[in-house]
Backbone of each chain as ProteinMPNN parsed JSONL, in Angstrom:
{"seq_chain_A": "XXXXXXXXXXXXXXXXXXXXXXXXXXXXXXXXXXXXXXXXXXXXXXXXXXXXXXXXXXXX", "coords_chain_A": {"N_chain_A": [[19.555, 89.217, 61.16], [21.441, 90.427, 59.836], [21.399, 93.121, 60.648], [22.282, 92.921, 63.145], [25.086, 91.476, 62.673], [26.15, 93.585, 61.655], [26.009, 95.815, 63.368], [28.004, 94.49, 65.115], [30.217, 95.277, 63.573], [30.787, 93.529, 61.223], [30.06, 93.032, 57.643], [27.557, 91.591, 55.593], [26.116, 90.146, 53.302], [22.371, 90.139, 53.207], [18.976, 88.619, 52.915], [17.282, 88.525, 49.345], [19.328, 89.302, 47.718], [18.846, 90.29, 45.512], [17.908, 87.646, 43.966], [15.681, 86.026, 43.563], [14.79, 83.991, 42.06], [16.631, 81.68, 42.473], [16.345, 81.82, 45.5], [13.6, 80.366, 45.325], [14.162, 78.413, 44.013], [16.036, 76.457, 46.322], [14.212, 76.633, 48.142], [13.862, 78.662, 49.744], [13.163, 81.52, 52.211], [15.224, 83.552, 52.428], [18.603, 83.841, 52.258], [21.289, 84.649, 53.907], [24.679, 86.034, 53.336], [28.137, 85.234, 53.535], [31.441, 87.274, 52.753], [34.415, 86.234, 51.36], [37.362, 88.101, 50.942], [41.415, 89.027, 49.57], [42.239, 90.116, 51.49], [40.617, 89.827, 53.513], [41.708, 88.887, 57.651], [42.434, 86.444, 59.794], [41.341, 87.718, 61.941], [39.238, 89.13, 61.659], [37.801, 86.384, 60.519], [37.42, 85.4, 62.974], [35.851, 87.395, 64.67], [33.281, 87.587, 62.793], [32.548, 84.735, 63.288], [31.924, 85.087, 66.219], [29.987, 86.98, 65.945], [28.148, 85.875, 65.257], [27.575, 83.871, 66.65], [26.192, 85.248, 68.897], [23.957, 86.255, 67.29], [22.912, 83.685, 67.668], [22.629, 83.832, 70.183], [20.964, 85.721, 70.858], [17.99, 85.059, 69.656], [18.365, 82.361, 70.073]], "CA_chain_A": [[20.934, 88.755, 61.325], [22.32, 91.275, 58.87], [21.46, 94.024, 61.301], [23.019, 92.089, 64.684], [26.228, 91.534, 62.595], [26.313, 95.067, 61.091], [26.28, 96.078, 64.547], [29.338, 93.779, 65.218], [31.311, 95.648, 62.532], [30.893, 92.642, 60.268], [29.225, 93.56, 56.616], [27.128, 90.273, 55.115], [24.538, 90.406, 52.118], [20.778, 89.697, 53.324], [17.569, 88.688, 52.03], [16.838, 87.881, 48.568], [20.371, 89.246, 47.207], [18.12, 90.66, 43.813], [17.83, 86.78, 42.919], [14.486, 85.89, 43.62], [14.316, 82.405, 41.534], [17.375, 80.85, 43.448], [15.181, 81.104, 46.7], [12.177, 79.46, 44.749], [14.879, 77.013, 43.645], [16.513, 75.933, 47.118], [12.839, 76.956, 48.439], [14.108, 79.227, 51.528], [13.14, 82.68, 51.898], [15.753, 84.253, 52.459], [19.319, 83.805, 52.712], [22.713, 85.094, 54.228], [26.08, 85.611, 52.454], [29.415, 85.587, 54.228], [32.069, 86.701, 51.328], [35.664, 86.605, 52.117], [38.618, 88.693, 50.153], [42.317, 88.143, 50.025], [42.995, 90.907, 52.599], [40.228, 89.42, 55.387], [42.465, 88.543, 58.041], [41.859, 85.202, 60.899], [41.142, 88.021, 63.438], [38.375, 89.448, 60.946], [37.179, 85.862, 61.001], [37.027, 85.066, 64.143], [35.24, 88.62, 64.36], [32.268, 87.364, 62.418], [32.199, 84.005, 64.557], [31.713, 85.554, 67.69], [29.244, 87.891, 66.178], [27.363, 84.846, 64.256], [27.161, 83.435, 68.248], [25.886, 86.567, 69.399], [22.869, 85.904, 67.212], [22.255, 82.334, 68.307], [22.087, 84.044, 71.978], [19.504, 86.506, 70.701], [17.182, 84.377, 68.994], [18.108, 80.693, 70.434]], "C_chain_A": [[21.908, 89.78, 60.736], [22.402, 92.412, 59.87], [22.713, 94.171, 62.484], [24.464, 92.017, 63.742], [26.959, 92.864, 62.013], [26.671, 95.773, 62.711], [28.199, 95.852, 65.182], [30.719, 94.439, 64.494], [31.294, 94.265, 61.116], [29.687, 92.749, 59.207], [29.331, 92.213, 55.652], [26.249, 90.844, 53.998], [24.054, 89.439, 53.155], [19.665, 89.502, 53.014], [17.712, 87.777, 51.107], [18.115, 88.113, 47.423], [20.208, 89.086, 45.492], [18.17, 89.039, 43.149], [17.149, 85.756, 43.374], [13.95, 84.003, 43.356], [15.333, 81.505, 42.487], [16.816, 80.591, 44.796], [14.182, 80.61, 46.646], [13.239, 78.159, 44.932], [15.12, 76.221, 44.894], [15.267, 75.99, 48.424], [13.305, 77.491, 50.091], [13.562, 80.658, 51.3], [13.45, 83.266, 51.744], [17.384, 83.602, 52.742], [20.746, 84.315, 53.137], [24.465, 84.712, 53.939], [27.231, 86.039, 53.167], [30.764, 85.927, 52.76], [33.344, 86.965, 52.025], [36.523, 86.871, 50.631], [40.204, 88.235, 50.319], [42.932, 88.862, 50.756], [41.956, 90.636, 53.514], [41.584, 88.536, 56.012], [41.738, 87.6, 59.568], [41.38, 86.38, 61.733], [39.293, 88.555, 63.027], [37.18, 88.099, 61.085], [36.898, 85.315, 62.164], [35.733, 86.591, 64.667], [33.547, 87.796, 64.151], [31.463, 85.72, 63.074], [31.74, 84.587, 65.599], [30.374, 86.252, 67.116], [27.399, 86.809, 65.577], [26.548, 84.669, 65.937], [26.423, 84.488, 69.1], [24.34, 86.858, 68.602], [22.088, 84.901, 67.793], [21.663, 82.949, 69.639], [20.909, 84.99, 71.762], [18.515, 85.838, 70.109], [17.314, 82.867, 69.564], [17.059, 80.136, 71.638]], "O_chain_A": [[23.055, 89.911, 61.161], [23.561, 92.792, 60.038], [23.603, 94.999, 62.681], [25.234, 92.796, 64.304], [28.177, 93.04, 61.975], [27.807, 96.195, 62.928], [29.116, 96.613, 65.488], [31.895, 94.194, 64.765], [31.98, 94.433, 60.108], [28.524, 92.617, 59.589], [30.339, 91.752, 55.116], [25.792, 91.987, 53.986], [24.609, 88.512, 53.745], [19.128, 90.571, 52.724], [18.066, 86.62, 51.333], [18.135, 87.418, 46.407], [20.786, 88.424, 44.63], [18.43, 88.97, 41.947], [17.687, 84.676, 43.619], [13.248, 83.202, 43.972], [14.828, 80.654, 43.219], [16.757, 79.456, 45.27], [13.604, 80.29, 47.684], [13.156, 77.222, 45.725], [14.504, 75.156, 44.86], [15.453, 75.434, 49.507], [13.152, 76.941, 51.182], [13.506, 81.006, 50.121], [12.872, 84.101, 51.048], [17.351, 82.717, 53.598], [21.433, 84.277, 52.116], [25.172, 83.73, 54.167], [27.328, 87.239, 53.424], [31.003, 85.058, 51.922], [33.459, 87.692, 53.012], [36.453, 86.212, 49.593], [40.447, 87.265, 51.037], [44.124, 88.615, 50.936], [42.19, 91.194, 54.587], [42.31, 87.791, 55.354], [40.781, 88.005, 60.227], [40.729, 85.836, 62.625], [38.346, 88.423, 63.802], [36.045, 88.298, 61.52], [35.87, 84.638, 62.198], [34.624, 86.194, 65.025], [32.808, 87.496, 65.088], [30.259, 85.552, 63.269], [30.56, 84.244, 65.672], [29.454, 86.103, 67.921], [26.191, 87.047, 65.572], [25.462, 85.103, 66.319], [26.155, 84.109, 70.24], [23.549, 87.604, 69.18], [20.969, 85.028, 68.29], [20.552, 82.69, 70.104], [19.948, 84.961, 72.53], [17.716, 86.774, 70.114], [16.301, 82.172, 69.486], [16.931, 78.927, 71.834]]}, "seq_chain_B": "XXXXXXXXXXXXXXXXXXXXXXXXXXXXXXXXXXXXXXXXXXXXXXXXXXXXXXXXXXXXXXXXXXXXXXXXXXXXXXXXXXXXXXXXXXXXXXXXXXXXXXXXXXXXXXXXXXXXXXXXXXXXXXXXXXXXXXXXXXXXXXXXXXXXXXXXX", "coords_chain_B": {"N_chain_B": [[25.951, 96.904, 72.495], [23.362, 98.008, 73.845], [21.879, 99.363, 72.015], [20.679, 97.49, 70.287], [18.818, 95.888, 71.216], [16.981, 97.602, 71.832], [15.874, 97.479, 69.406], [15.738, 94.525, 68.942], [13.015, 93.66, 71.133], [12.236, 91.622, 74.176], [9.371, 91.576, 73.866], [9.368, 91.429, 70.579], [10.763, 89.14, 69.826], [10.084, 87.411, 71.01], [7.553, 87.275, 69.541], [8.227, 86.953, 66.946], [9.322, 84.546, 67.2], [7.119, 82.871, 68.23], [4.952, 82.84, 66.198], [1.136, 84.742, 66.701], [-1.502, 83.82, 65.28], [-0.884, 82.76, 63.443], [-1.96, 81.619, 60.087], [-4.206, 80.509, 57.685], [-7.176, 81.751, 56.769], [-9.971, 80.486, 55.501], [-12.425, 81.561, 54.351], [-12.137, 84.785, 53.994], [-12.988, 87.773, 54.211], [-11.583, 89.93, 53.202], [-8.672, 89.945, 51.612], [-5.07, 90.065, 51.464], [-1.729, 91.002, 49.884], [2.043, 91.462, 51.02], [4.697, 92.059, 50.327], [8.149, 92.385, 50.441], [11.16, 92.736, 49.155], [13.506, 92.965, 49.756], [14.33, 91.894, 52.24], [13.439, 89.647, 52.091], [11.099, 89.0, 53.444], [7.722, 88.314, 53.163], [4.42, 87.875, 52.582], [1.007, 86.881, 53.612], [-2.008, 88.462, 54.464], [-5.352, 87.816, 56.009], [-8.596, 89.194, 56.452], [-11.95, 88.979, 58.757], [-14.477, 90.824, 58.159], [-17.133, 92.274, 59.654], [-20.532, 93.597, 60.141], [-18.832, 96.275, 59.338], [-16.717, 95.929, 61.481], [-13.538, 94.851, 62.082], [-13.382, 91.004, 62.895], [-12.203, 88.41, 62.549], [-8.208, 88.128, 62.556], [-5.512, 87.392, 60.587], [-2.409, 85.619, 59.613], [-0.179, 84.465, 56.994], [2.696, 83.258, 56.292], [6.44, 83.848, 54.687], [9.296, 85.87, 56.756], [11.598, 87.892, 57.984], [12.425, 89.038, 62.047], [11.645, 90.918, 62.661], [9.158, 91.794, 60.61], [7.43, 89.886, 60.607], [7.075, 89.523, 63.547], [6.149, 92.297, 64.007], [3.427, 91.563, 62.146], [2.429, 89.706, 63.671], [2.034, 90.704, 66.644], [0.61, 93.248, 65.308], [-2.431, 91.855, 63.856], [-3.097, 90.517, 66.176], [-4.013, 92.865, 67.653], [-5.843, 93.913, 66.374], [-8.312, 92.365, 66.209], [-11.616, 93.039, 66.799], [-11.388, 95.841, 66.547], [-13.002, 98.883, 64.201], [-13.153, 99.347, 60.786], [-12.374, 102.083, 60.856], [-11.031, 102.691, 63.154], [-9.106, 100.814, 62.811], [-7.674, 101.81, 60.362], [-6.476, 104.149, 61.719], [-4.818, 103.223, 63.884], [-2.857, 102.242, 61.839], [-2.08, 104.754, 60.668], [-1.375, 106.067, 63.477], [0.73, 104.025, 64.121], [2.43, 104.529, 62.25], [3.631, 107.061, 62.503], [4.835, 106.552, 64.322], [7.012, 104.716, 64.328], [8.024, 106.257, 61.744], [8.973, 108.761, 62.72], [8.426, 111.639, 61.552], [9.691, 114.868, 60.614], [9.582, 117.832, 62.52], [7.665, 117.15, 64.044], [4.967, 117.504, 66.073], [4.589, 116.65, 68.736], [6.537, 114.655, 69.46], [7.416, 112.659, 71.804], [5.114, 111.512, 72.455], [4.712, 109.995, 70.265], [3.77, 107.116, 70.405], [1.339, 106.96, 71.659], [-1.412, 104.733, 72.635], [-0.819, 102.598, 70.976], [-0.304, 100.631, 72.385], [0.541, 96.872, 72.491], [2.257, 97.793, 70.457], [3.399, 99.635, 70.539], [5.802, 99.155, 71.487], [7.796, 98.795, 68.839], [9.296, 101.203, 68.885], [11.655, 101.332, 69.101], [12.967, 100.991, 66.092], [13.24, 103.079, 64.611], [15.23, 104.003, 64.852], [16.872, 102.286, 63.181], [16.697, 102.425, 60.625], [16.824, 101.05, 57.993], [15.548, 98.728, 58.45], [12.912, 99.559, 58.732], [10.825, 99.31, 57.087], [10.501, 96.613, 57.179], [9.027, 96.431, 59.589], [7.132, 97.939, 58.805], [5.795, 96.714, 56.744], [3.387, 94.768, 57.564], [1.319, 96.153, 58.313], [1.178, 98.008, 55.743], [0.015, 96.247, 54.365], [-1.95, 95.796, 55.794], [-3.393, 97.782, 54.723], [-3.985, 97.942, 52.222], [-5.287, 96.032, 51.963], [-7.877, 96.909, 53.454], [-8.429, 99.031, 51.884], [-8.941, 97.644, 49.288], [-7.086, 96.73, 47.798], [-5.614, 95.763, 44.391], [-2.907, 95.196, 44.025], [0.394, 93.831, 45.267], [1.275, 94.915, 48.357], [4.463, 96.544, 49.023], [7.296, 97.481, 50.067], [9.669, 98.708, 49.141]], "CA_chain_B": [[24.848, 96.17, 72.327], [22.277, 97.956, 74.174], [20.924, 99.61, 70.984], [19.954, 96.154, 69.434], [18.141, 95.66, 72.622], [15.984, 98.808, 71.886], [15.311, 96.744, 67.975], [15.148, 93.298, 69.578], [12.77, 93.936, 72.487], [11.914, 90.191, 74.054], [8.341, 91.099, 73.088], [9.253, 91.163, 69.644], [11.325, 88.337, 69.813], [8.374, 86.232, 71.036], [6.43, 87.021, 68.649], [8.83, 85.771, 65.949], [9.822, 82.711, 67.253], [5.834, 81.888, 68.283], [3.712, 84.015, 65.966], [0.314, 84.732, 66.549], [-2.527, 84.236, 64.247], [-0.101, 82.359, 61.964], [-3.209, 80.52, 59.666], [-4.984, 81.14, 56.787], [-8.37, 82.031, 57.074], [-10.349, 79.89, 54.47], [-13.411, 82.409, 53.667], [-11.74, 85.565, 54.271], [-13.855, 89.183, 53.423], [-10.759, 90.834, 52.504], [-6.883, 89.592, 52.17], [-3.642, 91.265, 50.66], [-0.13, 90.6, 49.874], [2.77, 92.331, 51.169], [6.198, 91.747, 49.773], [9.834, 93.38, 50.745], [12.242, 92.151, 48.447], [15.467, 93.108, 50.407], [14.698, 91.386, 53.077], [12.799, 88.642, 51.899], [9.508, 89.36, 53.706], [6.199, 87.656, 52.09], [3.125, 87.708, 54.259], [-0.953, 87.276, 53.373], [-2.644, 88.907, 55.546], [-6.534, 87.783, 55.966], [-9.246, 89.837, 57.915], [-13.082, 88.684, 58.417], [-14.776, 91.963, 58.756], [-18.897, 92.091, 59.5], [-20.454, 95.377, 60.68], [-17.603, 97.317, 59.728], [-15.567, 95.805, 62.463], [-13.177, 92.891, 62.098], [-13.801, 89.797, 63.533], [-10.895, 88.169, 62.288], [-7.71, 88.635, 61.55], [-4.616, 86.393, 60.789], [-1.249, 86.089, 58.505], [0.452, 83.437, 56.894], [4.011, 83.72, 54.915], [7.979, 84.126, 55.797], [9.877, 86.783, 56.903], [12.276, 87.993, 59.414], [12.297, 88.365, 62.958], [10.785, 92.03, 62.93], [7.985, 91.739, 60.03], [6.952, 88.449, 61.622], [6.195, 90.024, 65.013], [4.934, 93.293, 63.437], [2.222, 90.925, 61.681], [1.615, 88.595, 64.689], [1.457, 91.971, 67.319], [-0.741, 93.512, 64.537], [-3.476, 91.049, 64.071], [-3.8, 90.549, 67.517], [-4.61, 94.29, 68.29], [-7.088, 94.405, 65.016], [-9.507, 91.951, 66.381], [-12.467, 94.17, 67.512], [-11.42, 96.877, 66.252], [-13.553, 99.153, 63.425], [-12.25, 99.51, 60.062], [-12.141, 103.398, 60.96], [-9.926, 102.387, 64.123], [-8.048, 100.021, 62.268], [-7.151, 103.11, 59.581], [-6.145, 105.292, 62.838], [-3.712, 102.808, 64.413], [-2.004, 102.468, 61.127], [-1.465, 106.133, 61.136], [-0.31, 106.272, 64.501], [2.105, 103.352, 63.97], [3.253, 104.972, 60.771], [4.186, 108.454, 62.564], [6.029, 106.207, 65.212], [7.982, 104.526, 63.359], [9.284, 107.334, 60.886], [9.012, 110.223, 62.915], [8.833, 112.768, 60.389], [10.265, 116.17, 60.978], [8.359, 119.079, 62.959], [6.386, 116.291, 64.657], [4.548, 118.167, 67.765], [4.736, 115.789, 70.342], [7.371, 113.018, 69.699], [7.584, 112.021, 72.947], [3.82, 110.7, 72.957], [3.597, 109.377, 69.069], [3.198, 106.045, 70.246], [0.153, 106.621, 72.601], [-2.547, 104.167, 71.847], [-0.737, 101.387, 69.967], [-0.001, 99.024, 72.965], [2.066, 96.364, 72.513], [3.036, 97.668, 68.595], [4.681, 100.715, 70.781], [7.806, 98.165, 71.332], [8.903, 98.823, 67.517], [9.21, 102.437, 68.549], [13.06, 101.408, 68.517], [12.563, 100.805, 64.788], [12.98, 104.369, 64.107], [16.67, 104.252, 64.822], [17.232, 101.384, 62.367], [16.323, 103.272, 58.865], [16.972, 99.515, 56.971], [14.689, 97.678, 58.913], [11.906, 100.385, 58.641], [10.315, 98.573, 56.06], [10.261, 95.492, 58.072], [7.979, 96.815, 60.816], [5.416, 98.545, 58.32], [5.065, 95.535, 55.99], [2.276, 94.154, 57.593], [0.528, 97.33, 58.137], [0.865, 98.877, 54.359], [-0.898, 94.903, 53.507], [-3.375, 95.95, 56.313], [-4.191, 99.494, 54.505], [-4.299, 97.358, 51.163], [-6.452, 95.286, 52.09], [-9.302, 97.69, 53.636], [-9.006, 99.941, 50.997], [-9.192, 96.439, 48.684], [-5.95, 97.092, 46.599], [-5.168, 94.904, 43.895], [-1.389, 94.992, 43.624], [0.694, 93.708, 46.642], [2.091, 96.417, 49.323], [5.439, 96.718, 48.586], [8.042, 98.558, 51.514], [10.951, 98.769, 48.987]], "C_chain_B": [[23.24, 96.439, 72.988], [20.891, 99.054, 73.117], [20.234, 98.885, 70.026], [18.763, 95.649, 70.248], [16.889, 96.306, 72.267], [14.91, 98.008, 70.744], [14.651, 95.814, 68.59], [14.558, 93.064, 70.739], [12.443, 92.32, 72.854], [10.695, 90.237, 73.739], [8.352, 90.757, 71.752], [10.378, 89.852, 69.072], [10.68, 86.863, 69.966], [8.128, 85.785, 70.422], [7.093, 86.11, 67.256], [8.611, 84.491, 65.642], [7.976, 81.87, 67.579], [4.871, 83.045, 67.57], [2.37, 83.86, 66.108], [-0.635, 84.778, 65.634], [-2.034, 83.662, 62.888], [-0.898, 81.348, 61.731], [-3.641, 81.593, 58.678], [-6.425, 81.061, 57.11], [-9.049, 81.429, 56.154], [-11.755, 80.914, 53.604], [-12.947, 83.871, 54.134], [-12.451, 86.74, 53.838], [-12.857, 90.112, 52.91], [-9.566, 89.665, 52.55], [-6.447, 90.256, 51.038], [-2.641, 90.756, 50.715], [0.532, 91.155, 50.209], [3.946, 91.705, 50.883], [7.29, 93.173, 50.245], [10.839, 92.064, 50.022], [13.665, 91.732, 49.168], [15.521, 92.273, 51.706], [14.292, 89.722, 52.919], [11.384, 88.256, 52.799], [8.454, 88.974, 52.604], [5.394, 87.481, 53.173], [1.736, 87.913, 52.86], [-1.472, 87.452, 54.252], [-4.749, 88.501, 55.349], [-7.338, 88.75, 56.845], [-10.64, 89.245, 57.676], [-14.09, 89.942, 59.275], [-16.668, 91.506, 58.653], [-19.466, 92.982, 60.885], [-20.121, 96.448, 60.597], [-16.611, 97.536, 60.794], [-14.793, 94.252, 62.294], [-13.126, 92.414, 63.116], [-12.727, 88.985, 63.816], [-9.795, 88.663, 61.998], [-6.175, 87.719, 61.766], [-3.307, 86.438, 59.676], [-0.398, 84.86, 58.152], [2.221, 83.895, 55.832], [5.434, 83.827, 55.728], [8.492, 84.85, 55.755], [10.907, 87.194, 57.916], [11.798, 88.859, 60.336], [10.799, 89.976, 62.637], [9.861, 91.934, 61.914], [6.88, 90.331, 60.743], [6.226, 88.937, 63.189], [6.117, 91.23, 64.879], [3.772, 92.796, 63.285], [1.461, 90.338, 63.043], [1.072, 89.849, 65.841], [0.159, 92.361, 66.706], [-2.162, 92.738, 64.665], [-4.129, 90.693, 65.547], [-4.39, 91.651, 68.209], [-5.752, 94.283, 67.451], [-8.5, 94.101, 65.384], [-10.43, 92.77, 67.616], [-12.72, 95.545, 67.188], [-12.644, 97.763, 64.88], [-12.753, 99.371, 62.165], [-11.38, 101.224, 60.45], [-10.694, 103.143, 61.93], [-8.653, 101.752, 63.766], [-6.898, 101.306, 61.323], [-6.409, 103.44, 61.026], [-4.973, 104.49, 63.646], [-2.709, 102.915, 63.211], [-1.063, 103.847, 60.543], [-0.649, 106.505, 61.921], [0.613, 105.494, 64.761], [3.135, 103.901, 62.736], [4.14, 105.95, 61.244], [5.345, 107.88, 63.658], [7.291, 105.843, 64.809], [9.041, 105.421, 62.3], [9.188, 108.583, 61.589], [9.334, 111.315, 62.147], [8.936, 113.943, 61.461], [9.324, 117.1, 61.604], [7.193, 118.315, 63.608], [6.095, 116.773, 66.037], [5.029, 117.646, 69.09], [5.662, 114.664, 70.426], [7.299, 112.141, 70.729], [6.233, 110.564, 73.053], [3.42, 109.811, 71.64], [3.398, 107.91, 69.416], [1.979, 105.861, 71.238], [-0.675, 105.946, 71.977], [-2.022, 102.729, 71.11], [-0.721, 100.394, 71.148], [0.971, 98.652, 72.747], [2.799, 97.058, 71.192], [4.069, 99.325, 69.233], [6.198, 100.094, 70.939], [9.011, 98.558, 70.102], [9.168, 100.474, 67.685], [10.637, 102.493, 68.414], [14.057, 101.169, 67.175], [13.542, 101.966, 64.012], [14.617, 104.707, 64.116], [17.867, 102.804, 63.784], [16.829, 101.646, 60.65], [15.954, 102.076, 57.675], [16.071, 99.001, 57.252], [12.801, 98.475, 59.264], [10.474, 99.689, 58.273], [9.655, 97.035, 56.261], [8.975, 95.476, 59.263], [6.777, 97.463, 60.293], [5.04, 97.679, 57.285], [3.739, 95.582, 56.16], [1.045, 95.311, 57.401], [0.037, 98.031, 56.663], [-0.061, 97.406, 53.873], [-2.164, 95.212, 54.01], [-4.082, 97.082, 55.163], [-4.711, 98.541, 52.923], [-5.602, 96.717, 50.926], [-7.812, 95.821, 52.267], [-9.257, 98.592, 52.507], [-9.071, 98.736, 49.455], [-8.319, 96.715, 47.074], [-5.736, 95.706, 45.486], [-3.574, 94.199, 44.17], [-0.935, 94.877, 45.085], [1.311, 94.766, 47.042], [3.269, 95.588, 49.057], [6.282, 97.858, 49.558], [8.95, 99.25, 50.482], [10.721, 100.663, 48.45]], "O_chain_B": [[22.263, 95.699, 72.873], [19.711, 99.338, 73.324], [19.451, 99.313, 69.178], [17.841, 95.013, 69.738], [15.82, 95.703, 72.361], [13.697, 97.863, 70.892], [13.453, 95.865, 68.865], [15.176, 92.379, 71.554], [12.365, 91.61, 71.852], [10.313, 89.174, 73.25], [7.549, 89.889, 71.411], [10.684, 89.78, 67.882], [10.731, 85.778, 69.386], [8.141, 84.577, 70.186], [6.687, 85.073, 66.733], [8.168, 83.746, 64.769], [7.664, 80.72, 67.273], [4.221, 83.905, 68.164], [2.025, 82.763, 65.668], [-0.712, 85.854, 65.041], [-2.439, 83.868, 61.744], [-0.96, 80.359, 62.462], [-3.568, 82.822, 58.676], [-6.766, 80.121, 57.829], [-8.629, 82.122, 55.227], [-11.921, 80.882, 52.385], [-13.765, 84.187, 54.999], [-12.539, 86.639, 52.614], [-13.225, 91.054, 52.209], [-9.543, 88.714, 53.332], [-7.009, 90.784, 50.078], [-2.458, 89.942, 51.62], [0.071, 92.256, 49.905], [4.071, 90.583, 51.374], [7.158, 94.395, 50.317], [11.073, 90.902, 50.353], [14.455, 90.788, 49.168], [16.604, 91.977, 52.212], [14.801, 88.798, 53.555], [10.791, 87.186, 52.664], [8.447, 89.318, 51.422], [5.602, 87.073, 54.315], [1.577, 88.591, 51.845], [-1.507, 86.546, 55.085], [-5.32, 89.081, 54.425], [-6.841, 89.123, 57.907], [-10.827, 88.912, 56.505], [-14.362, 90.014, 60.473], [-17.246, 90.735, 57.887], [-19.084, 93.046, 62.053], [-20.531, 97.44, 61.2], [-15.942, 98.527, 61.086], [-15.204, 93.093, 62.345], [-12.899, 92.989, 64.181], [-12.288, 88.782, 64.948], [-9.843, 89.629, 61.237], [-5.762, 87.416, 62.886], [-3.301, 87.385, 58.89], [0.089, 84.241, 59.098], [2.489, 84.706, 54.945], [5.586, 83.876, 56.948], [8.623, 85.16, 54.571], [10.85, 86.456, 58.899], [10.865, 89.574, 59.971], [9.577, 89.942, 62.489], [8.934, 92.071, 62.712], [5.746, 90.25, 61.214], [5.127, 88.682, 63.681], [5.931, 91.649, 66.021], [2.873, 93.238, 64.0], [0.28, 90.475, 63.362], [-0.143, 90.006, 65.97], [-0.969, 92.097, 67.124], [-2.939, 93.049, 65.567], [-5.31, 90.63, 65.889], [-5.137, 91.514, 69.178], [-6.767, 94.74, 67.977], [-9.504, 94.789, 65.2], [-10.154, 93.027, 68.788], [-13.716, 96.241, 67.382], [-13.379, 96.842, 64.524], [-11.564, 99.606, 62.382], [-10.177, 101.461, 60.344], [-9.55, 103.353, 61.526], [-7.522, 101.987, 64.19], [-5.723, 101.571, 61.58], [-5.57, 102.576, 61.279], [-4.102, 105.236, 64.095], [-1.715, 103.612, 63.413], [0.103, 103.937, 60.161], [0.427, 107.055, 61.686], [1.472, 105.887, 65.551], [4.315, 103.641, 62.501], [5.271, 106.009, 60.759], [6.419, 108.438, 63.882], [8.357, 106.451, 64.901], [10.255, 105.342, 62.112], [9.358, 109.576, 60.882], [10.446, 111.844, 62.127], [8.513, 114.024, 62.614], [8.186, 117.114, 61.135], [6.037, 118.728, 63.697], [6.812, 116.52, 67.006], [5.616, 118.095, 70.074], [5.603, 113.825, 71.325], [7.13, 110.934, 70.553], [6.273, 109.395, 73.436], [2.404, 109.12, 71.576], [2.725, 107.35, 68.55], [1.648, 104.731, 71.598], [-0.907, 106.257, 70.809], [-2.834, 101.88, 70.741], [-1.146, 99.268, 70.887], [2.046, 99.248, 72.688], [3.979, 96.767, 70.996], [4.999, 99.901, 68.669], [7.311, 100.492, 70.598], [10.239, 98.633, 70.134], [9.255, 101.094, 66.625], [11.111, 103.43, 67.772], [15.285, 101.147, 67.104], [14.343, 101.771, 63.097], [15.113, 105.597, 63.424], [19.076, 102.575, 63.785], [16.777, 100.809, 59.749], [15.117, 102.143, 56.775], [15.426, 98.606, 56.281], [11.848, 97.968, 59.854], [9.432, 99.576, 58.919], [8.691, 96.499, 55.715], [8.231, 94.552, 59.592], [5.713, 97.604, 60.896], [3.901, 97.843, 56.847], [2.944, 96.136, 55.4], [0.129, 95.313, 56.578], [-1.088, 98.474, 56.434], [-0.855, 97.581, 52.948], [-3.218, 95.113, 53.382], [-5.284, 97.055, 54.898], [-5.909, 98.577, 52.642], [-6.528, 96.808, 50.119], [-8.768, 95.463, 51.579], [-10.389, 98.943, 52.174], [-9.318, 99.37, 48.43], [-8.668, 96.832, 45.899], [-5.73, 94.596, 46.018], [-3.259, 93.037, 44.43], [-1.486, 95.483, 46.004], [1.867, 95.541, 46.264], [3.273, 94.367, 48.896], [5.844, 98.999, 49.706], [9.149, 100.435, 50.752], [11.702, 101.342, 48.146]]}, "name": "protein", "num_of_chains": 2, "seq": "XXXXXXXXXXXXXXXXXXXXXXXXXXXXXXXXXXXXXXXXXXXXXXXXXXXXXXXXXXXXXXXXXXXXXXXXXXXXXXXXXXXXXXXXXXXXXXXXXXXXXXXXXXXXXXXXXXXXXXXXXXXXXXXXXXXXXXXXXXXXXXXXXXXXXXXXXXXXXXXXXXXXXXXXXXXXXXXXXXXXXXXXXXXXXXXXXXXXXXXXXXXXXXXXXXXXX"}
């Protein structure tokens, strides 16, 4: 997913995000971080929508 | 988008979503761990070798899309194979994958793998490198009967 939205122009943390026990804790393997600043702008998110959907179609 | 295409071929997309060989083996003659931190990759790989050729070979654990159908591809080429053979694909998936420099023949390094030539679009993804030789560095672990888990990072 990190790749497919890297692609997109949109830059996510992936994986294990160096904290190993929190994915024991919530028991997933891996998971994906969207972070937002106070200069992303609606077009930015809409951006990472579209590109989110753009996985579903590769993998659904 | 048609360089994600090259990554996400629909064989290895398959294999993901239905992996092969996904089971543990209960008397296994070898198994190994392979871990990737960054991506969150975990796999055990089992094999049931007798002759000097495995018999079995299977993988249980979670990972994303590309270590997942590295492993499931993998295992399915292994069975039959000799350990010697087994060594010799992992070679020639290794040189595909990173094409190192001054490599004679590029064109042809994936002769011989089959389906595991698909990840040859791997090689243009540098991040996800690591992802596609998981299973393989667990395979080499395993026949050469490593203690410590393979490790991509």
């Amino acid at each position: 997913m990190g790749t497919i939205l890297d692609r997109e122009g949109v830059a996510i943390r992936a994986g294990h995000h160096c904290a190993q026990p929190v994915m024991d804790f919530f028991e997933v393997p891996a998971t994906n971080r969207a972070s937002f600043a106070f200069y992303n702008t609606h077009a930015e998110v809409d951006q990472l929508v579209a590109a989110v959907k753009k996985v579903q179609e590769m993998f659904g | 988008m048609s360089d994600l295409r090259d990554l996400y071929q629909e064989l290895i997309i398959d294999h993901s979503k239905k992996p092969r060989n996904f089971r543990v083996i209960d008397d296994p003659d070898r198994f190994a761990d392979g871990f990737n931190p960054l991506c969150g990759d975990k796999l055990r790989l089992y094999l049931k070798i007798k002759d000097g050729k495995i018999e079995d070979a299977a993988f249980k654990g979670a990972g994303c899309a590309i270590s997942t159908a590295s492993a499931s591809i993998m295992t399915s080429m292994l069975k039959g194979q000799t350990i010697e053979q087994a060594e010799n694909l992992f070679q020639t998936f290794h040189t595909l994958i990173t094409r190192p420099e001054g490599l004679e023949d590029p064109a042809n390094a994936g002769v011989g793998l089959g389906k595991m030539a698909v990840f040859a679009g791997v090689n243009e993804f540098p991040a996800r490198v690591k992802c596609a030789t998981l299973a393989w560095h667990t395979l080499k672990n395993a026949l050469d009967q490593a203690e410590e888990a393979a490790q991509t990072e």
